[in-house]
N, C-alpha and C positions, 0 to 999 in steps of 0.2 A: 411263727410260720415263715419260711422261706422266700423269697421274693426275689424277679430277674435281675435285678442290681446287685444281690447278694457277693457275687462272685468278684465284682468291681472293688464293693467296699473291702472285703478278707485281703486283695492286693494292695489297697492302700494301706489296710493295719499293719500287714505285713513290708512295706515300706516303711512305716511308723517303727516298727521292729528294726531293722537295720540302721534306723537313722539314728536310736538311742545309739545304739552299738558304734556307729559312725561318733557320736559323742564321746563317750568315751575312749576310744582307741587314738581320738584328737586331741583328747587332755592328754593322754597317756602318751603319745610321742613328743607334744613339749614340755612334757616335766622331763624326760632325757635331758634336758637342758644341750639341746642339737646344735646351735649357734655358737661359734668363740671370732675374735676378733682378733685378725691378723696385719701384719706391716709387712709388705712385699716390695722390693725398686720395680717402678713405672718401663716398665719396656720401653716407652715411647718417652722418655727422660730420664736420663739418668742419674739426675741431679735429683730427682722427686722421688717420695717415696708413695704408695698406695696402699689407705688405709680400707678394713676391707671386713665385713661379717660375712662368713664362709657357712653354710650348713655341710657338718660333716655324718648327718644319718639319712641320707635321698627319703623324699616321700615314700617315693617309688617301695622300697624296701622295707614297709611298714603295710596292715592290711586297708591302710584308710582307699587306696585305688579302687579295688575289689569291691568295698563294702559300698561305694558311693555306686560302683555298678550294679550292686544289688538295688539300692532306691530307687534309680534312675530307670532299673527294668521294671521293677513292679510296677511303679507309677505310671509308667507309660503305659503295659499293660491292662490298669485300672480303666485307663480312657476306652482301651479296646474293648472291653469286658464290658463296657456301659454300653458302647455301639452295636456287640452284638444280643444285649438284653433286649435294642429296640426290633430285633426280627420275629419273624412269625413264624407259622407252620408252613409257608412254602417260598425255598425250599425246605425239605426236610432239614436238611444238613448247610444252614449258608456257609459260602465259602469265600463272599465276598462284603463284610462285613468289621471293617477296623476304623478305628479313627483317623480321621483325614489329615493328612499335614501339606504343605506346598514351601517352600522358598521365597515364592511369595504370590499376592493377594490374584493376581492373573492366573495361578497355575494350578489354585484351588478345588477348581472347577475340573479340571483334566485328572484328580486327586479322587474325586469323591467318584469319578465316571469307571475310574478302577477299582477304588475300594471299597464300594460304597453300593455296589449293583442290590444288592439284596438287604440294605435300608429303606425302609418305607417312604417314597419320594417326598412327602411330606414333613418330615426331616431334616432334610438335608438343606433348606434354609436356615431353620435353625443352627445347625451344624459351621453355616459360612458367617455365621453372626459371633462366632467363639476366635475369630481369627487367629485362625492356628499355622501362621507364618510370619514370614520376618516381615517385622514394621505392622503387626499386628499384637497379637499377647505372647508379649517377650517371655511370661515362663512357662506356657505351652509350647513355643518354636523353641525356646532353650531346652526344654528337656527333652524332647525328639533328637537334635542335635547328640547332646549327652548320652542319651541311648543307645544312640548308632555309633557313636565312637567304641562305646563299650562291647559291640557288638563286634566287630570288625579286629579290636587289639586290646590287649591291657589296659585298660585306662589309665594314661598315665597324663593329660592336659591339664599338671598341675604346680603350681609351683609356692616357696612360701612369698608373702608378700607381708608388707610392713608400713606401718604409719609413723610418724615425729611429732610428737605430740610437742617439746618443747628438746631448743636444742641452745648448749652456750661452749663457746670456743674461745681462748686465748692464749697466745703466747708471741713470740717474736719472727718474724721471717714469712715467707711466703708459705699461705695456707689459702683453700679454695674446699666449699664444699662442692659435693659433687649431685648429691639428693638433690629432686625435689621432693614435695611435699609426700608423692607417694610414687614413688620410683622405681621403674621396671628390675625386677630379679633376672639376673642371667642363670637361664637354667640349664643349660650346656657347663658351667663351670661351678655352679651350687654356691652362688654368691651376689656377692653387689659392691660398690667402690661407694663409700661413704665422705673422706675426705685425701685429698692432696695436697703434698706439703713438700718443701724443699728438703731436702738431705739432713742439713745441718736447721733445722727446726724443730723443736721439742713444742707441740702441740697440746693442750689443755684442753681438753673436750668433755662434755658431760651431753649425751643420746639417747633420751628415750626410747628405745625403739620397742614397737607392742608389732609381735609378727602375728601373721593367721595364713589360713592356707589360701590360694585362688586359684580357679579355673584359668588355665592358658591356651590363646589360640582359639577361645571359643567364645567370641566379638562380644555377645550381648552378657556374659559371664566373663570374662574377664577383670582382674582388678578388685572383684569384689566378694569380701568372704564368704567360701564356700558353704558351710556351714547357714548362712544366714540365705543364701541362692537355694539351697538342696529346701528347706525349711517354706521358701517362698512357692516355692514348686510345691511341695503337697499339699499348701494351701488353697492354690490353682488347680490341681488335680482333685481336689476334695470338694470343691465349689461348681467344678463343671459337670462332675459326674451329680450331681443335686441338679442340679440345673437341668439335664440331659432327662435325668429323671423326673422331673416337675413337667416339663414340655410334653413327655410323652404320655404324662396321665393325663394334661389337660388336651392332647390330642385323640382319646382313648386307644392310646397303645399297651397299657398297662393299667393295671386297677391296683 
């Protein structure tokens, strides 16, 4: 038997659906083996040279952009689809019924007064209890963020990013690493400056570097693999709409 929630849960499976796909299409661009490591002279010395792992296949240019905008819309959607499971029969047709977001915890309130008219006002505490803004549940405000990006342009707020799990360097002359431990990607040039060295220095280096992808430009995602954020999110979006749902039998909105 069919039940108001129904339509919430088909958009998170259906997220669930994209996010395998999202998996694979992630293995499947780093086995291209995308990375090679380059020596360039340091424009800013010319005595130095700059050593350098370049990605030469952009994200961009593979379908992971797209398909994370596929997650990031259902998911979002799921929440809506829980919010308007909680309306009645009047109106006939709500048309003011989505899940509330703010920027933050002040602006919530002016959130729910527009989205929110034809929720049963008895709700909507509950609803400010899910803190669905910044400096509240960061993968509820993250994937709002996410959404809207996707909505607005190709998603492209991404870049690769890398860890050093262990690194050993030797030779004679002047050498400088230039990493830290986990070191912003320049994504205007599809690369990063790993070590600096004088001209006439032949360097010995051994780098583990383990890449993965991350969200760029997008504060509470940034830095941190995608893959493992996108994952965190439908955990969050799977828990809330339960949630949303438990509240509203125990308020008898739903049987």
């Amino acid at each position: 038997m069919s039940g108001p929630f129904d339509g919430a849960r088909r958009k998170i499976a259906r997220a669930d659906k994209h996010f395998d796909d999202l998996h694979r299409e992630t293995k499947a661009f780093f086995a291209q083996n995308p990375f090679r490591e380059v020596v360039e002279p340091d424009p800013a010395n010319p005595n130095h040279l700059l050593y350098k792992i370049k990605l030469d296949i952009p994200i961009e240019d593979s379908p992971i952009p797209e398909i994370v905008g596929d997650v990031a819309s259902n998911l979002r959607a799921a929440l809506d689809h829980a919010v308007y499971a909680l309306t009645n029969t009047s109106p006939p047709v709500p048309r003011s019924a989505y899940f509330p977001f703010s920027g933050d915890a002040g602006g919530l309130r002016g959130a729910m007064d527009r989205n929110c008219k034809h929720v049963p006002p008895e709700m909507l505490p509950f609803l400010c209890s899910l803190q669905p803004y910044k400096g509240g549940n960061r993968f509820l405000y993250a994937l709002n963020i996410l959404r809207n990006s996707d909505n607005h342009s190709l998603l492209t707020p991404m870049a690769a990013q890398f860890i050093r799990p262990y690194t050993s360097v030797s030779g004679m002359g002047y050498m400088e690493f230039v990493l830290p431990e986990h070191s912003r990607w320049d994504r205007a040039k599809n690369e990063v400056i790993f070590l600096r060295a004088a001209i006439d220095t032949k360097p010995d280096y051994k780098i583990n570097f383990q890449f993965f992808i991350t969200f760029q430009d997008i504060e509470v995602l940034e830095g941190y693999p995608m893959l493992e954020m996108l994952e965190a999110m439908g955990c969050e979006v799977n828990a809330t709409v339960n949630a949303i749902e438990a509240e509203a039998r125990r308020l008898g909105f739903c049987q």
